[in-house]
Each structure stands twice: as structure tokens, then as C-alpha cells.
MMTF fields as JSON, N, C-alpha, C and O atoms, coordinates in Angstrom:
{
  "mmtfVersion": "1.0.0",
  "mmtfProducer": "UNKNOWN",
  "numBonds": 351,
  "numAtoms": 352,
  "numGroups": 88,
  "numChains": 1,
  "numModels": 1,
  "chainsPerModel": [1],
  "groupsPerChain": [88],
  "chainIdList": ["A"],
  "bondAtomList": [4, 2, 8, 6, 12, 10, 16, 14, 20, 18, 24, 22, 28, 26, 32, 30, 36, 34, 40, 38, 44, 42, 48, 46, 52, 50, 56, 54, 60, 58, 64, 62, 68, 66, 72, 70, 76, 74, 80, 78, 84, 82, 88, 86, 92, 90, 96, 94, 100, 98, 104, 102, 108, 106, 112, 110, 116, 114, 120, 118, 124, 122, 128, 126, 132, 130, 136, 134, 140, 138, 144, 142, 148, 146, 152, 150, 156, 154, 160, 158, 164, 162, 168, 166, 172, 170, 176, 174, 180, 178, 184, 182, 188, 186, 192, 190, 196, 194, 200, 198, 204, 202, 208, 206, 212, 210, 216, 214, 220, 218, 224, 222, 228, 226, 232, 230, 236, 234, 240, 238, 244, 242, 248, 246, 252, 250, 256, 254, 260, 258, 264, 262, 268, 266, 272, 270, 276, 274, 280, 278, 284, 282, 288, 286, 292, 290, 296, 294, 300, 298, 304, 302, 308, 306, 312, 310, 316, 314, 320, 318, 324, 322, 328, 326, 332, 330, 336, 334, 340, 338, 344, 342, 348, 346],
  "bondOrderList": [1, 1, 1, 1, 1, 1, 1, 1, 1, 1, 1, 1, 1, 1, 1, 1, 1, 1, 1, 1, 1, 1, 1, 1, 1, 1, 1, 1, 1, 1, 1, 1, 1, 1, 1, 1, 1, 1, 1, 1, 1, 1, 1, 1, 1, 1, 1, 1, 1, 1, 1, 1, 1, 1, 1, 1, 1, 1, 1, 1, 1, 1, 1, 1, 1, 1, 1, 1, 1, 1, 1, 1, 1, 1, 1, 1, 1, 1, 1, 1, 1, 1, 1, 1, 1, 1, 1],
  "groupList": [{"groupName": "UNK", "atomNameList": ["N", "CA", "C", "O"], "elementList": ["N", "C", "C", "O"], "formalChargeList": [0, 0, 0, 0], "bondAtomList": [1, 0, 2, 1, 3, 2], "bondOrderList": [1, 1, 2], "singleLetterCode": "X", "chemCompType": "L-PEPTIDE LINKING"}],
  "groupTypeList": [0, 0, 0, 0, 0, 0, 0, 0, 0, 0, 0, 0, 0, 0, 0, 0, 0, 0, 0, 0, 0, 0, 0, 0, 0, 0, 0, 0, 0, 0, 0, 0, 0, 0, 0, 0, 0, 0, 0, 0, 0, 0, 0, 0, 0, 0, 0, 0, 0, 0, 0, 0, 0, 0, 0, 0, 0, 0, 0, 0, 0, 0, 0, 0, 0, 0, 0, 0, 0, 0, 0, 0, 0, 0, 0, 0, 0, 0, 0, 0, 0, 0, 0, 0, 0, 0, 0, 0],
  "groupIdList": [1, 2, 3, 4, 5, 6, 7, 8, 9, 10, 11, 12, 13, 14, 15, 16, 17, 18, 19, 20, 21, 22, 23, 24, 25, 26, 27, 28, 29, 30, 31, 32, 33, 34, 35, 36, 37, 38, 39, 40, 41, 42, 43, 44, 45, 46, 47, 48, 49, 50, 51, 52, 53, 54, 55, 56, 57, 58, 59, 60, 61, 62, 63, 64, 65, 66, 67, 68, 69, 70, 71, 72, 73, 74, 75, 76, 77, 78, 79, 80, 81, 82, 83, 84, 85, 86, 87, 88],
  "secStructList": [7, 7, 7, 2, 2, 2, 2, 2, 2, 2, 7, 7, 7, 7, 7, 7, 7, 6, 6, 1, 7, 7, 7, 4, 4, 4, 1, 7, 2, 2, 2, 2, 2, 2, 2, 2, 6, 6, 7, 4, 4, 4, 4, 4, 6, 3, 3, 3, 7, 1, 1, 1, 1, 7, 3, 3, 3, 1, 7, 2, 2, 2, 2, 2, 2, 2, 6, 2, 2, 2, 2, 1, 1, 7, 7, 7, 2, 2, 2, 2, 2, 2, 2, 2, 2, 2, 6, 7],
  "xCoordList": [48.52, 49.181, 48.136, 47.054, 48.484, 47.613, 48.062, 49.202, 46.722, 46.89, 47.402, 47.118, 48.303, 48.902, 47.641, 47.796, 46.639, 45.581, 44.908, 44.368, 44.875, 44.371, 45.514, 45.106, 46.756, 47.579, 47.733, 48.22, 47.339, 47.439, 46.276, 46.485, 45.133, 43.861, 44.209, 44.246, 44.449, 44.51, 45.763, 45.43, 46.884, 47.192, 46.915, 46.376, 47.004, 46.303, 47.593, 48.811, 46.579, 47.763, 47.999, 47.115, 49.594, 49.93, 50.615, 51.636, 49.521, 49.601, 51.177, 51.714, 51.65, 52.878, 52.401, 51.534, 53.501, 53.239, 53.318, 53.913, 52.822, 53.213, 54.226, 54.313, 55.573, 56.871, 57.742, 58.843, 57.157, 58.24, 57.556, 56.434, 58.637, 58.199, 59.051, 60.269, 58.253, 58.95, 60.324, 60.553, 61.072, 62.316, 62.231, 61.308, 62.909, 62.772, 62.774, 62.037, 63.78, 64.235, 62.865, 62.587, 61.94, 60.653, 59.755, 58.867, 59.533, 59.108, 58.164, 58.733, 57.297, 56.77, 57.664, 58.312, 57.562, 58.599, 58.21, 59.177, 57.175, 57.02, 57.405, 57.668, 57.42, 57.873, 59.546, 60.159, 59.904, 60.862, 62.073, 63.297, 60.981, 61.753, 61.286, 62.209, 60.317, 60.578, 61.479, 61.74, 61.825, 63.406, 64.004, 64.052, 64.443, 65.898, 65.664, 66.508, 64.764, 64.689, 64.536, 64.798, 63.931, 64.374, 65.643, 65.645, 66.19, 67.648, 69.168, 69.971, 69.209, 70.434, 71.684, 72.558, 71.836, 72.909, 73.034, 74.007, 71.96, 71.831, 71.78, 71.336, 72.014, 71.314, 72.145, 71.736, 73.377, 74.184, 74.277, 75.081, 73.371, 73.032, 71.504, 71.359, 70.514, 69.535, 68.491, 68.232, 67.801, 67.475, 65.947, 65.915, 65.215, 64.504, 64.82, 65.798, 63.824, 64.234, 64.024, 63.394, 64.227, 63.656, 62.155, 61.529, 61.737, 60.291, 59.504, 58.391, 60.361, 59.498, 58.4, 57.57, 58.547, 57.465, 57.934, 57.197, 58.918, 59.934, 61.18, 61.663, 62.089, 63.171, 64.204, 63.75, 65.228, 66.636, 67.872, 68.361, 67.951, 69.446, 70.336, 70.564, 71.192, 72.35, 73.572, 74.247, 73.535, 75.156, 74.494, 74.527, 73.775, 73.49, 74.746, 74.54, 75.588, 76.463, 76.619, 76.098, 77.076, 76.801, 75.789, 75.878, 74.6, 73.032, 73.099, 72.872, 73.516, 73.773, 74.539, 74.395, 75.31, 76.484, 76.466, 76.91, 75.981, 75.546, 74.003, 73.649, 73.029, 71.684, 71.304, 71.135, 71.073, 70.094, 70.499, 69.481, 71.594, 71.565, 70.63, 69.991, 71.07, 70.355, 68.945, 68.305, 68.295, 66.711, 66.053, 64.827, 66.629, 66.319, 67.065, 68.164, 65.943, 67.012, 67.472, 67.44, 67.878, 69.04, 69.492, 69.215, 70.189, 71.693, 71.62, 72.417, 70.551, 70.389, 69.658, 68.685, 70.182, 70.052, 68.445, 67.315, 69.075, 67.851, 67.002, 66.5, 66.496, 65.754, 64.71, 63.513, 65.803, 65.094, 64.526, 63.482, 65.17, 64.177, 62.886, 61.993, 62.656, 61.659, 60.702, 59.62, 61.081, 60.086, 59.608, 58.422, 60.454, 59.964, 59.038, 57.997, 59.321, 58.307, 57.316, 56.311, 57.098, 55.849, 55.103, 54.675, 55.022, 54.949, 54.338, 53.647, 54.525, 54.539, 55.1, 55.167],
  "yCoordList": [7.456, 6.346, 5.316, 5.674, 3.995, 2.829, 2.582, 2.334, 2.727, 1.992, 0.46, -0.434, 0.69, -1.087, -1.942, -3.147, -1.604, -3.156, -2.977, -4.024, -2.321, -2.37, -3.033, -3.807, -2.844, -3.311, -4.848, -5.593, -5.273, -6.585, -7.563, -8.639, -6.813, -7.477, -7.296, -8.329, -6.438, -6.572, -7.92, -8.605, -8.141, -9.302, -10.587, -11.062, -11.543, -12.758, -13.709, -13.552, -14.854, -15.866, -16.742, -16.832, -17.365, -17.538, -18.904, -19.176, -19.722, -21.721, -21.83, -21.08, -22.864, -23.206, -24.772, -25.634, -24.526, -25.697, -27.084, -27.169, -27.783, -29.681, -30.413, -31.48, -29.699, -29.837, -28.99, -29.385, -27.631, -27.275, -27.319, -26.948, -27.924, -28.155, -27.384, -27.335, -26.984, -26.054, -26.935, -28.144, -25.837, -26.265, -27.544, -27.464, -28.5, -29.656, -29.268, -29.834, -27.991, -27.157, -27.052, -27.231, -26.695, -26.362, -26.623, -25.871, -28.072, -29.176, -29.836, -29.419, -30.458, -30.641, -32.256, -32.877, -32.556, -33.642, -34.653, -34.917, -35.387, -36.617, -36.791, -37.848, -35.572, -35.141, -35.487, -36.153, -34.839, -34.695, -36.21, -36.342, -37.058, -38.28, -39.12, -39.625, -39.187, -39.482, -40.172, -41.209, -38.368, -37.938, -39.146, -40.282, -38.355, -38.974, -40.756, -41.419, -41.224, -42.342, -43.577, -44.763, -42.391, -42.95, -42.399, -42.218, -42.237, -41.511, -42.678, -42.571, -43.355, -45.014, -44.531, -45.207, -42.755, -42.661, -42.658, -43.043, -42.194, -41.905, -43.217, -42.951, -44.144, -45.509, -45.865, -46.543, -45.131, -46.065, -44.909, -44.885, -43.811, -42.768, -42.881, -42.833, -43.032, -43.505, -44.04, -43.57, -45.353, -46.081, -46.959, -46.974, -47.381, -48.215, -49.677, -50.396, -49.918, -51.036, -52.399, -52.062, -53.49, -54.964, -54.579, -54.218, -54.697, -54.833, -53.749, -53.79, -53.083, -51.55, -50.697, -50.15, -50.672, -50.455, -49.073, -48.913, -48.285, -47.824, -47.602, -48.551, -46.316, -46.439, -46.033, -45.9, -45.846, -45.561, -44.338, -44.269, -43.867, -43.234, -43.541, -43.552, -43.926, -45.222, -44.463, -44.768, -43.296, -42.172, -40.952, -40.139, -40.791, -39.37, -38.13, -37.298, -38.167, -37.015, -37.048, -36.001, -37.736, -37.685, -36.959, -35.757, -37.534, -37.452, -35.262, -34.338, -35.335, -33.858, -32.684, -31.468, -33.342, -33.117, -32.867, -31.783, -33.803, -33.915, -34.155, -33.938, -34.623, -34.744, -33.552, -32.616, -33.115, -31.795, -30.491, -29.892, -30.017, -28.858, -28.706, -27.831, -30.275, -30.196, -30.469, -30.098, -31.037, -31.161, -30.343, -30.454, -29.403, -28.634, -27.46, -27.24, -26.343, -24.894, -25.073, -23.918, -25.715, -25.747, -27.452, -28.346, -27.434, -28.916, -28.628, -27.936, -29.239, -29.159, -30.603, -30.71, -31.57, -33.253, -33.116, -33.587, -32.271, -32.761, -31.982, -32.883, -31.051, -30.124, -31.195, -31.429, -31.789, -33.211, -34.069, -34.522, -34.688, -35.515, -35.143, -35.984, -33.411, -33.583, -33.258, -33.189, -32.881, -32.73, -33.733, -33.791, -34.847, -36.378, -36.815, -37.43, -36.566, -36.93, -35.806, -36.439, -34.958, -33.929, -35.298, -36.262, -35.275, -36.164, -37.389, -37.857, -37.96, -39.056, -40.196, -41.345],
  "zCoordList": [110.396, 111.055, 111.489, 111.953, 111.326, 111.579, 113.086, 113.48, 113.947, 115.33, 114.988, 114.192, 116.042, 116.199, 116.453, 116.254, 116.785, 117.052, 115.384, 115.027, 114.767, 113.613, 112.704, 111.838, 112.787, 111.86, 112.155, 111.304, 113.292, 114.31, 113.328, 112.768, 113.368, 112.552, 111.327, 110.659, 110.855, 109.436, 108.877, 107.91, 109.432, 109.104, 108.789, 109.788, 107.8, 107.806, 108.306, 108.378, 108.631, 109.533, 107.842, 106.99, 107.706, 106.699, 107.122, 107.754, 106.447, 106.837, 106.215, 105.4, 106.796, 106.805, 105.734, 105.877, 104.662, 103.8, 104.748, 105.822, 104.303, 105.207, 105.14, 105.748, 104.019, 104.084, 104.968, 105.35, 105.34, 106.023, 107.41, 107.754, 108.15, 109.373, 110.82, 110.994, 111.483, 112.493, 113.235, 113.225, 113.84, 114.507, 115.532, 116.342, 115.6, 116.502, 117.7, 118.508, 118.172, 119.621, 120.224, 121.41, 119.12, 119.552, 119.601, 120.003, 119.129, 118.858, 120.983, 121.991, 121.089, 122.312, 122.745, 121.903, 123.711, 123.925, 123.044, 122.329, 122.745, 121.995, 120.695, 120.122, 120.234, 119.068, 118.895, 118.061, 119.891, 120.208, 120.639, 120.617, 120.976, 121.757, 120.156, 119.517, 119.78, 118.264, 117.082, 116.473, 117.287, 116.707, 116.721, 116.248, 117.496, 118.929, 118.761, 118.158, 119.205, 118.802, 117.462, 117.264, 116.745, 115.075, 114.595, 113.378, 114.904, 114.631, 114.851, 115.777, 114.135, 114.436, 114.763, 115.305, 114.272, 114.939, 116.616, 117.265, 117.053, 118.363, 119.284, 120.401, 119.16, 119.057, 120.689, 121.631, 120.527, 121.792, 122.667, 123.598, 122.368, 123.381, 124.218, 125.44, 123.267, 123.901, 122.924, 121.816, 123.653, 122.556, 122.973, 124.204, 122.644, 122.887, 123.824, 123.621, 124.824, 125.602, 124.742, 123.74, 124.714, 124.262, 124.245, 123.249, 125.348, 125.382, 124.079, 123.556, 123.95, 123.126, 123.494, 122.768, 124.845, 125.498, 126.604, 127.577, 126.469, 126.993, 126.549, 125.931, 126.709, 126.537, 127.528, 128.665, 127.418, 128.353, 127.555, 126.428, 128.271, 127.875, 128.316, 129.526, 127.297, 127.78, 128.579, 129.562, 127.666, 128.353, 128.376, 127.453, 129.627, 129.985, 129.568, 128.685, 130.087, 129.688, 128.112, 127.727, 127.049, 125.558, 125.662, 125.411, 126.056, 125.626, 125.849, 125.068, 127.284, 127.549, 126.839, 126.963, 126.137, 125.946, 124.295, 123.916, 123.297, 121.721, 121.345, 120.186, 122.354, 121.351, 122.213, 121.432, 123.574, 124.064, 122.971, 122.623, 122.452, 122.096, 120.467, 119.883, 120.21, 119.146, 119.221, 118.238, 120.163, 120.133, 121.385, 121.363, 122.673, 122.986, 123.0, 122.49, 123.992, 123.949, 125.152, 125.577, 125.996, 127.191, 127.162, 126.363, 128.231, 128.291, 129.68, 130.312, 130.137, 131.791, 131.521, 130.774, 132.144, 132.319, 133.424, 133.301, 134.415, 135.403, 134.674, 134.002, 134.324, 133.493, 132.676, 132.843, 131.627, 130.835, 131.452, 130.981, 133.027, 133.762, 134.264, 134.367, 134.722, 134.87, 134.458, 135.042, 132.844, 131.769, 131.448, 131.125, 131.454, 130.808, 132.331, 132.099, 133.685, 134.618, 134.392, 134.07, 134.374, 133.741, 132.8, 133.434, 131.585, 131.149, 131.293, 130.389, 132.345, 132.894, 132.003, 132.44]
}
């Protein structure tokens, strides 16, 4: 029988091609706001300000409601605020 720390090393780490790209859920926020923001459907949920220098979420509850499940793993609004203030 192979000790588990030997079977641990003996594995090689196995690069992920540059087409397939990991889950958005899991994705770090910038990545993430990205998305969401190149995305025209999302456009009257949350969108870039005039200036482009900033953006807004126009209908928090939508936003809670249809884009969190799909770009994170929880649908907690304040959760998102204070990841995006983490952030700064």
C-alpha cells in the first residue's frame, strides 16, 4: 500500500489548456464584474456610469435575484457590498 503523502507527490499538476477556463462562481471579483459588465444583456441591471470610470447596479433585487446565482456561490446583496468595499 502507497502512503497517502507519497501518492500526494507522485502526482503531477496537469495545466489547464488557455481555452478552458475555470467556473465564473469562482472566478475573483474583477473577473467577475468584467463579465457582468460586458454582458448587454445585463445592461439595465448593472452597467457602467457615463464617466466610465465606475459603475452602478441599476435593480439590486434583479441583480440578486438573476446575475448573483450565476456569477457567485450565494444571493446575499449585502454579502456583494461588502466584497466590492473589501475591494475598495
Amino acid at each position: 500500500m502507497i502512503s497517502p503523502c507519497l501518492a500526494l507527490q507522485s502526482v503531477k499538476k496537469v495545466e489547464r489548456p488557455p481555452h478552458v477556463h475555470q467556473s465564473i462562481r469562482v472566478a475573483k471579483l474583477p473577473v467577475k464584474l468584467e463579465a457582468m459588465l460586458s454582458n448587454s444583456l445585463l445592461s439595465d441591471i448593472i452597467a457602467w456610469l457615463p464617466n466610465g470610470m465606475s459603475w452602478i447596479v441599476i435593480n439590486p433585487s434583479r441583480f440578486r435575484n438573476e446575475v448573483m446565482p450565476k456569477y457567485f456561490e450565494y444571493s446575499n446583496y449585502n454579502s456583494f457590498n461588502r466584497l466590492v468595499n473589501a475591494w475598495g
